[in-house]
C-alpha positions in Angstrom: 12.3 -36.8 1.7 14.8 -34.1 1.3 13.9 -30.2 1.1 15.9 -28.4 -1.7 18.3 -26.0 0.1 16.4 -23.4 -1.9 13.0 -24.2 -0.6 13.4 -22.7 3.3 10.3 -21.9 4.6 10.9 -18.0 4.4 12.0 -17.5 0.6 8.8 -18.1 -0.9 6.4 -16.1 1.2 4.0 -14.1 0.4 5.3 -10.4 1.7 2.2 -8.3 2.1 3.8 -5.2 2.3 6.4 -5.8 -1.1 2.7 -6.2 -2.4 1.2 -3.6 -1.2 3.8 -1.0 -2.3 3.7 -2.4 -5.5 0.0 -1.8 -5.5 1.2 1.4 -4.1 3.4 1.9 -7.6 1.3 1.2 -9.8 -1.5 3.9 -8.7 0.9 6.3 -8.9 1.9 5.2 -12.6 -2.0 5.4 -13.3 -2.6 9.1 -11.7 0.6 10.4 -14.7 -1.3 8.3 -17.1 -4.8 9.9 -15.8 -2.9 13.3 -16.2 -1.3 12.7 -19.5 -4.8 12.1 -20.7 -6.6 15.8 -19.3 -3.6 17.2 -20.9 -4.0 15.9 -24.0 -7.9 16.4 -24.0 -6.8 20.2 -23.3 -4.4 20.1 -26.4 -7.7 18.8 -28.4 -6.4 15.4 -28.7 -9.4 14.0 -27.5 -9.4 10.1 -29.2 -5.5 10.1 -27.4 -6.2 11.4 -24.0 -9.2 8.9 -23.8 -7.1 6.3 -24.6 -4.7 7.7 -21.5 -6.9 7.9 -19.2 -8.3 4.2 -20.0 -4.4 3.1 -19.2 -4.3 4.8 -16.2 -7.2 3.6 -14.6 -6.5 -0.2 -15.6 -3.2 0.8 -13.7 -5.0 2.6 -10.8 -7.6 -0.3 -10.3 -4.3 -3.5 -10.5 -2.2 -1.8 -8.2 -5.7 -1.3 -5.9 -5.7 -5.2 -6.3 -2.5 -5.5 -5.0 -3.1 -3.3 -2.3 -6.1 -4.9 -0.9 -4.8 -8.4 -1.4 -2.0 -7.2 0.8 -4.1 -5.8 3.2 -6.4 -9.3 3.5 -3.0 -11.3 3.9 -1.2 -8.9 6.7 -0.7 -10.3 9.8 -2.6 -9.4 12.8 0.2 -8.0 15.4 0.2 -5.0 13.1 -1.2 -1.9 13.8 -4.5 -1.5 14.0 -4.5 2.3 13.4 -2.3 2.0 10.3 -4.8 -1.1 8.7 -7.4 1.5 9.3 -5.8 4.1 7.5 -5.1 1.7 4.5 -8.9 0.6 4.3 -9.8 4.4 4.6 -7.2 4.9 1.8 -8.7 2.0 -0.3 -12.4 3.5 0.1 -11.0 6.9 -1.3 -9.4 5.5 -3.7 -12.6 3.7 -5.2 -14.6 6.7 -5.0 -11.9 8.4 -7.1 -12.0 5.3 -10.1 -16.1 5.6 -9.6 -14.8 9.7 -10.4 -12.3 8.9 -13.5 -14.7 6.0 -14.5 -18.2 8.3 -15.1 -15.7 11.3 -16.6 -14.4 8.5 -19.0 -18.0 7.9 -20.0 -18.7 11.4 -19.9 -15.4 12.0 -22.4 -17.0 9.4 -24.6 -20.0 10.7 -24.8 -18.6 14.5 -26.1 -20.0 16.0 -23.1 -16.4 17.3 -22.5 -16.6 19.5 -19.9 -18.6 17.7 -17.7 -15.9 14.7 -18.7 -13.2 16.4 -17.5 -14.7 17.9 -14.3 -15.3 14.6 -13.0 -12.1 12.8 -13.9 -10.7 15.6 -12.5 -12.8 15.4 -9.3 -11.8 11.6 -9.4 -8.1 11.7 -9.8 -8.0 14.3 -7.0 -10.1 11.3 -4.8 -7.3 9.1 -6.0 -4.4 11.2 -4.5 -5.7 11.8 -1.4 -6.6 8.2 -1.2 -2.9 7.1 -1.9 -1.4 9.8 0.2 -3.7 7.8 2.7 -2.2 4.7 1.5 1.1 5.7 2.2 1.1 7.2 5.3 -0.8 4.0 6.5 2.0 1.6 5.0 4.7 3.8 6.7 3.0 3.6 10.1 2.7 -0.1 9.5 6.3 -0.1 9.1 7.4 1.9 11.6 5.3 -0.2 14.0 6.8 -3.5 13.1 10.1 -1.9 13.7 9.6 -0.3 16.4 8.3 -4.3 17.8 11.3 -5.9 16.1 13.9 -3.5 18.1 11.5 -4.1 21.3 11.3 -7.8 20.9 15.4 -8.1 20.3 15.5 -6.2 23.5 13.8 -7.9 25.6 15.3 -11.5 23.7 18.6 -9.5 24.4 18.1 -9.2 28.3 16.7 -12.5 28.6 19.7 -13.9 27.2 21.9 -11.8 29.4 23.8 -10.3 26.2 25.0 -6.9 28.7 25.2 -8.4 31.9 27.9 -9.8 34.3 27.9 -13.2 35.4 26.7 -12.4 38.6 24.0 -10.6 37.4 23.0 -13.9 35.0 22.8 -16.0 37.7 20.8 -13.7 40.0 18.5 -13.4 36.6 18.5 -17.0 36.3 17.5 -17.9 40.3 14.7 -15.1 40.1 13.3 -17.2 37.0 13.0 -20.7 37.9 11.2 -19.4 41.7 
């Protein structure tokens, strides 16, 4: 049976990283939204910024679904110090919604400046956790690059890309003894 010329192998896999920087997007859309909604509490439209707030943490918590489905799907040869900086980031970043999340009931509740203390304690949770996030994603990347130049090196030399003929040859004795 014939494969559809569309249907290689590579065109319809699952790229951890695309989904964790979507993740990644998404947070940050939720922290404005989170924002939006203190500033509107602070303007006394309390029913409005509620509703904000609500909006920004279903954004913060879908993008932290994508970000840890990413995680559990990224291969292994990555860098162990970067994965550790994204679970770290992912840890902060659920103490933060825990933050927004009892501030929201708080904010519900009319106790409002005990609402707004701890939304504000869990949105700053939030940004140090996707500061985290970031860093640990750019580290990931720079790592796989850093392997991908290293690996077409070596392929490179192997191959004898930059060498004379002599030199193959010599190359090619010293292998097979």
């Amino acid at each position: 049976m014939y494969r559809n010329k569309n249907d290689c192998c590579d065109c319809n896999r699952f790229n951890p990283i695309e989904a964790i920087q979507k993740g990644i997007c998404k947070i940050k859309e939720g922290i404005r939204d989170i924002h939006d909604g203190l500033n509107d509490i602070c303007r006394c439209k309390i029913r409005e910024g509620i509703k904000d707030i609500q909006k920004g943490l279903c954004k913060v918590e879908k993008g932290l679904c994508d970000v840890i489905e990413g995680l559990k799907d990224l291969d292994f040869e990555c860098d162990c110090e970067g994965k550790k900086e994204l679970r770290e980031a992912i840890c902060d970043i659920k103490d933060g919604v825990r933050g927004v999340q009892e501030g929201l009931n708080c904010l519900q509740n009319c106790f409002l400046c005990e609402g707004i203390e701890c939304v504000r304690e869990g949105l700053q949770d939030i940004e140090e956790g996707l500061c985290n996030l970031v860093k640990g994603v750019n580290d990931i990347i720079d790592d796989r690059e850093k392997r991908r130049k290293h690996k077409c090196c070596v392929l490179g030399e192997a191959t004898c890309e930059n060498r004379s003929d002599e030199d193959c040859n010599n190359l090619g004795y010293l292998l097979s003894n």
